[in-house]
Backbone as a ProteinNet text record, in pm:
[ID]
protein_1_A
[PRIMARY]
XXXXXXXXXXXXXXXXXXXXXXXXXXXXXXXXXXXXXXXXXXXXXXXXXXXXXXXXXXXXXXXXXXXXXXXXXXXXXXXXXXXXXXXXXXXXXXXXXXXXXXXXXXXXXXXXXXXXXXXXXXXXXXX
[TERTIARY]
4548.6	4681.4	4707.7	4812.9	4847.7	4992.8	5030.9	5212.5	5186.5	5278.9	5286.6	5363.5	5480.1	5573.1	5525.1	5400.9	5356.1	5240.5	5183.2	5103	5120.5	5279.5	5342.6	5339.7	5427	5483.8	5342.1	5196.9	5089.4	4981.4	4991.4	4891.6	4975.4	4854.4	4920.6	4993.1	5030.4	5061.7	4923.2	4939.5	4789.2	4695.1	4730.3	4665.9	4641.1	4463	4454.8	4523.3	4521.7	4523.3	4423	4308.4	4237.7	4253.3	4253.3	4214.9	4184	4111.2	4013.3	4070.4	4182.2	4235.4	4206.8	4198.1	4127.3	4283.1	4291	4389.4	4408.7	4540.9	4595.2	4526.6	4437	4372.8	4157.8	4186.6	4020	3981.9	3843.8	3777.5	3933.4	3964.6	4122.9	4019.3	3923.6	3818.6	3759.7	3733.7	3695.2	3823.4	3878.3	4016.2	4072.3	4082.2	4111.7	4000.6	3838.9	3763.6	3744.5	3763	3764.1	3885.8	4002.2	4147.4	4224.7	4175.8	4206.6	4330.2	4392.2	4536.9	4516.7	4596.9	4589	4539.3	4477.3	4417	4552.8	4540.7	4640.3	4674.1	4596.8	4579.6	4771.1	4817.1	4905.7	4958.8	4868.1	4846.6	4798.1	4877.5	4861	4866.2	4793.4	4763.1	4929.7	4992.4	5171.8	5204.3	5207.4	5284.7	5259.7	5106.7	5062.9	5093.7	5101.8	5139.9	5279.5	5319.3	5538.6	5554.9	5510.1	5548	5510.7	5376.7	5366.9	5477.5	5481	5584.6	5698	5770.9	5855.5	5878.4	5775.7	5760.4	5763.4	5699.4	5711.6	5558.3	5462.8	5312.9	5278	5184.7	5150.8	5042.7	5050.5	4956.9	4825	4734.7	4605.2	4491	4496.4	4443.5	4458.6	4459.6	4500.5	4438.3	4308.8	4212.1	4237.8	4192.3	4196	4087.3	4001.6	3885.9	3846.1	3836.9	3761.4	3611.8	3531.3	3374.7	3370.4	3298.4	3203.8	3113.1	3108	3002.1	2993.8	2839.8	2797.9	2753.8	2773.3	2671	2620.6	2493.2	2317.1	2325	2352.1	2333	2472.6	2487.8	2592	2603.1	2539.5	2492.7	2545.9	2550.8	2574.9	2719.7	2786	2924.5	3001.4	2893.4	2939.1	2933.6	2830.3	2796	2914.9	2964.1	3063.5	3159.6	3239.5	3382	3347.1	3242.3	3255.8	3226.5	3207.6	3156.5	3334	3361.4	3512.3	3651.7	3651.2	3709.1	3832.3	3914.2	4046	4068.1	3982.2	3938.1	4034	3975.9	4007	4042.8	4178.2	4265.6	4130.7	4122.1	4088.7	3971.2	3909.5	3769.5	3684	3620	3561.8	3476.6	3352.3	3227.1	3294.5	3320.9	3345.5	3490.9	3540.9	3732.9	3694	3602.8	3592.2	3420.9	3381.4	3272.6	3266.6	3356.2	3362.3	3355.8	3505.1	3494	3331.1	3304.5	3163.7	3026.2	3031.3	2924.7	2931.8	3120.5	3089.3	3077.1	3084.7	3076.4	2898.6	2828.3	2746.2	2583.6	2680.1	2637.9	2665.4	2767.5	2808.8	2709.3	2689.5	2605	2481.9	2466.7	2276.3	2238.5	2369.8	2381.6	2408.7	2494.8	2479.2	2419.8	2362.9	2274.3	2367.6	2502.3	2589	2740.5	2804.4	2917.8	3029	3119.4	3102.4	3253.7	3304.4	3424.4	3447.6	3551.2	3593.4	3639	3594	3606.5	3797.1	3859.3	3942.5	3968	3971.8	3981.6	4091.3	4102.1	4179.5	4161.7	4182	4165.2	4316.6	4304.4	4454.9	4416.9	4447.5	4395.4	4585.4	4618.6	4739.8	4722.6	4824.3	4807.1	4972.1	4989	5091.4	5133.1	5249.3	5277.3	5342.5
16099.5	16050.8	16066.6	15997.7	15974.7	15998.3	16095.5	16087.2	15932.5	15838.8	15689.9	15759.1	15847.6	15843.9	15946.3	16009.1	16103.2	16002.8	15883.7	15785.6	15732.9	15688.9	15578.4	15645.5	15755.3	15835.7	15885.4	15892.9	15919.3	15808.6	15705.8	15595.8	15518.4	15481.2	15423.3	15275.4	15194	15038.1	15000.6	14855.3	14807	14877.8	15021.1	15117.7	15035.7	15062.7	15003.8	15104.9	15111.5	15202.5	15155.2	15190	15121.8	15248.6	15205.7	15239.6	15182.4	15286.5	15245.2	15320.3	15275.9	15381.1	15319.7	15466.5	15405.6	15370.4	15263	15227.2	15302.4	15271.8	15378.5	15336.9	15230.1	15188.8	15213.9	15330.5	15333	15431.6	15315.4	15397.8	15428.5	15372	15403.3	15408.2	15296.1	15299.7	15412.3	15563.4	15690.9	15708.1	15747.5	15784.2	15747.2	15618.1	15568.6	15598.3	15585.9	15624.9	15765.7	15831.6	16010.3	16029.4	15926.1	15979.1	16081.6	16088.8	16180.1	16149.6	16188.4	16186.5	16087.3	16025.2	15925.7	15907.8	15878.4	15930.2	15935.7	16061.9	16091	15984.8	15901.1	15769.3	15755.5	15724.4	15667.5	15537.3	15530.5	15420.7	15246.4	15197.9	15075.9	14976.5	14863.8	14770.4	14746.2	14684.8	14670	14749.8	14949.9	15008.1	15046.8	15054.3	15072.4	14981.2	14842.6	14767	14747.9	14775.1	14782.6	14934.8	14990.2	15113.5	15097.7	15048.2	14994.5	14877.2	14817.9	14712	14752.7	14894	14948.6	15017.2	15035.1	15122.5	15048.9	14913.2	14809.3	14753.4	14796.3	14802.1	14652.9	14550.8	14401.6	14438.4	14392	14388.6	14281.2	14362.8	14251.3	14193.4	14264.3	14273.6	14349.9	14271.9	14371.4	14313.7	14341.7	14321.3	14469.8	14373.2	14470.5	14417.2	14519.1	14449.8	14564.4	14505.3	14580.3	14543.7	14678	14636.1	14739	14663.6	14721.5	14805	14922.9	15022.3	15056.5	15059.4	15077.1	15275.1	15293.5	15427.7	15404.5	15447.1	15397.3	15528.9	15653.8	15772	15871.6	15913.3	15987.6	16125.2	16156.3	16245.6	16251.6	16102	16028.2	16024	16030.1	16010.6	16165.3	16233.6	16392.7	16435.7	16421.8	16442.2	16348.6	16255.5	16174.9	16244.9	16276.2	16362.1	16466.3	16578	16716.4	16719.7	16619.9	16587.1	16479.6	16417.1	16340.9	16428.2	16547.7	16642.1	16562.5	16511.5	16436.4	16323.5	16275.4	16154.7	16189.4	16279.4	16374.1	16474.6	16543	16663.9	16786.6	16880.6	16969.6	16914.7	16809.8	16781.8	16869.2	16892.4	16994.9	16946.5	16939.6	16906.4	16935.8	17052.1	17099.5	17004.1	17050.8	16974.8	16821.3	16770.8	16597	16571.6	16700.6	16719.8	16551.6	16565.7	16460.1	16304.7	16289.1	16134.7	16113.6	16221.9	16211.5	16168.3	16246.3	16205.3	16053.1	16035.1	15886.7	15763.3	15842.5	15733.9	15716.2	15812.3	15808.5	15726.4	15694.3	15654.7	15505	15463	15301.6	15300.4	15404.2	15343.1	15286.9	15386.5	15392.8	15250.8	15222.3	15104.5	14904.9	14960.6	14841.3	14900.3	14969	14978.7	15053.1	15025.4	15092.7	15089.6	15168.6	15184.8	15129.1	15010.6	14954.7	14970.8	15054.1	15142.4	15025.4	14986.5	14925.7	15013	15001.4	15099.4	15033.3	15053.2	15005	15047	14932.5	14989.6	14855.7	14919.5	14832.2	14865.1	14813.1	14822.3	14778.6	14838.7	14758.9	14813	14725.8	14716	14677.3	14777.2	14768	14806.7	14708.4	14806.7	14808.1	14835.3	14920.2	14823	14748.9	14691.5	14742.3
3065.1	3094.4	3243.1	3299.7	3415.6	3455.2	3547.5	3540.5	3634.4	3597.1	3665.2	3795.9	3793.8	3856.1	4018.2	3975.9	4082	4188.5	4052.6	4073.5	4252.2	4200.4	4271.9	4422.6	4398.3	4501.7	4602.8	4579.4	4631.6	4670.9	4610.1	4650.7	4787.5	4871	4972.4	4887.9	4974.7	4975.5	5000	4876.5	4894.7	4768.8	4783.9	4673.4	4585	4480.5	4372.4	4278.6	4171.5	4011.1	3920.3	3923	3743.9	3647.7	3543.4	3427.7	3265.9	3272.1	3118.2	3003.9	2923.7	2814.4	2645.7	2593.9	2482.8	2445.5	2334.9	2262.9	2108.7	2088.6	1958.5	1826.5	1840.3	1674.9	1716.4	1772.5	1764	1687	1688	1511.1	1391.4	1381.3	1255.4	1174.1	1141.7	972.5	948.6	1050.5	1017	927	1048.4	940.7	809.8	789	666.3	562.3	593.4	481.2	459.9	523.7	543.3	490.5	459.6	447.6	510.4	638.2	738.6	747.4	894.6	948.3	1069.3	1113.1	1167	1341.2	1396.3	1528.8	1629.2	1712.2	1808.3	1932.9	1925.8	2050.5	2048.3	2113.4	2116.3	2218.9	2300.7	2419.6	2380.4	2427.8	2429.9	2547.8	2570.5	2694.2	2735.5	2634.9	2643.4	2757.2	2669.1	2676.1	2872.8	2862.7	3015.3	3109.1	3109.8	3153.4	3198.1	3110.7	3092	3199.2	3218.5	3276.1	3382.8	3430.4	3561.2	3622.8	3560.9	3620.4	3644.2	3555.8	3568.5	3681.8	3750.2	3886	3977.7	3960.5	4118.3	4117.3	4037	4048.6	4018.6	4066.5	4066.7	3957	3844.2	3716.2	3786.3	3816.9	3870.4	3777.7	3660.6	3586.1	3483.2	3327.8	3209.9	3099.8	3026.8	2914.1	2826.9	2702	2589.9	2552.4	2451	2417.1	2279.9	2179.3	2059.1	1986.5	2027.2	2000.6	1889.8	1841.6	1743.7	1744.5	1606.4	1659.4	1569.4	1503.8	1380.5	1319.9	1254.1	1169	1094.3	1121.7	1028	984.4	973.7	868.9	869.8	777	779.7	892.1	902.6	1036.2	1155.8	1187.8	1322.7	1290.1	1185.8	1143.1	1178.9	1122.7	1127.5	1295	1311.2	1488.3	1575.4	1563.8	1641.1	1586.8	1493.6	1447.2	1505.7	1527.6	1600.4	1760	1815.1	1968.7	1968.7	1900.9	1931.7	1856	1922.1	1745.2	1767	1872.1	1852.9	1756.5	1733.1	1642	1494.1	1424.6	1339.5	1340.3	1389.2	1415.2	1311.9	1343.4	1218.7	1157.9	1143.6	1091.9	1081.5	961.7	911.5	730.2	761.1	719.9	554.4	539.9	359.8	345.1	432.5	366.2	332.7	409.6	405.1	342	247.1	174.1	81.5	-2.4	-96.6	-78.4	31.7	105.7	197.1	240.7	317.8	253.6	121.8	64.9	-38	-57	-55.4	45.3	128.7	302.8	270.1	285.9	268.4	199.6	59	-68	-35.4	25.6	137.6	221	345.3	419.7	327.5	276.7	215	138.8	107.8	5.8	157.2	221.2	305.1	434.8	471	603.6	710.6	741	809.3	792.8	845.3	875.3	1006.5	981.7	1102.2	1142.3	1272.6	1293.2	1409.4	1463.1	1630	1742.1	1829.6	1928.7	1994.1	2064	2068.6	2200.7	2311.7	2471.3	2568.6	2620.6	2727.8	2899.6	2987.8	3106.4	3242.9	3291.4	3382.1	3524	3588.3	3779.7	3809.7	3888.6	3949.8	4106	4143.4	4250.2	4335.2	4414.5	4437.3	4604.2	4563	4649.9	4821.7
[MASK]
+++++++++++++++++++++++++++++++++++++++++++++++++++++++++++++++++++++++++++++++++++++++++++++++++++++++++++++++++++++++++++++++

């Protein structure tokens, strides 16, 4: 995260701003098949955008983009929730024992698991 308002007050004129923020619907399909709690993202291309403009900032550029990203073993499912622990507040191998080993029993059956990464980008810069 970024205070916008300390942003402003420190970049020269001319100043660029990029950033790369993940958006509030990535990977959601962990969550929903794990029946987890809902990912903490709360950022959106909109919301970043609207706040810059709110400051005076020239929107130079603003993409959103959702890719795809597969899991070929359940492993790689487990290893991404404990290396991303925000993903899943509290994630923990026994509590999500059951939904896991039917995630599992899916992959094995169609080859993978296919989650969207969910990203956006914005180039401002500071008139």
């Amino acid at each position: 995260s970024c205070n916008l308002a300390e942003l402003k007050r420190v970049l020269a004129s001319g100043g660029v701003y990029l950033n790369q923020g993940v958006g509030k619907d990535n990977d959601i399909e962990l969550n929903e098949v794990l029946d987890g709690p809902p990912p903490p993202y709360t950022e959106t291309l909109e919301k970043t955008v609207t706040a810059l403009e709110a400051l005076g900032f020239e929107i130079a550029m603003a993409e959103e983009a959702f890719v795809d990203y597969g899991f070929c073993d359940i492993g790689a499912v487990v290893f991404h929730l404990s290396a991303v622990s925000w993903q899943i507040p509290g994630f923990d191998v026994e509590k999500y024992d059951r939904r896991l080993r039917e995630l599992d029993a899916r992959i094995r059956a169609d080859g993978e698991f296919v989650v969207r990464h969910h990203r956006f980008v914005v180039k401002a810069v500071k008139p």
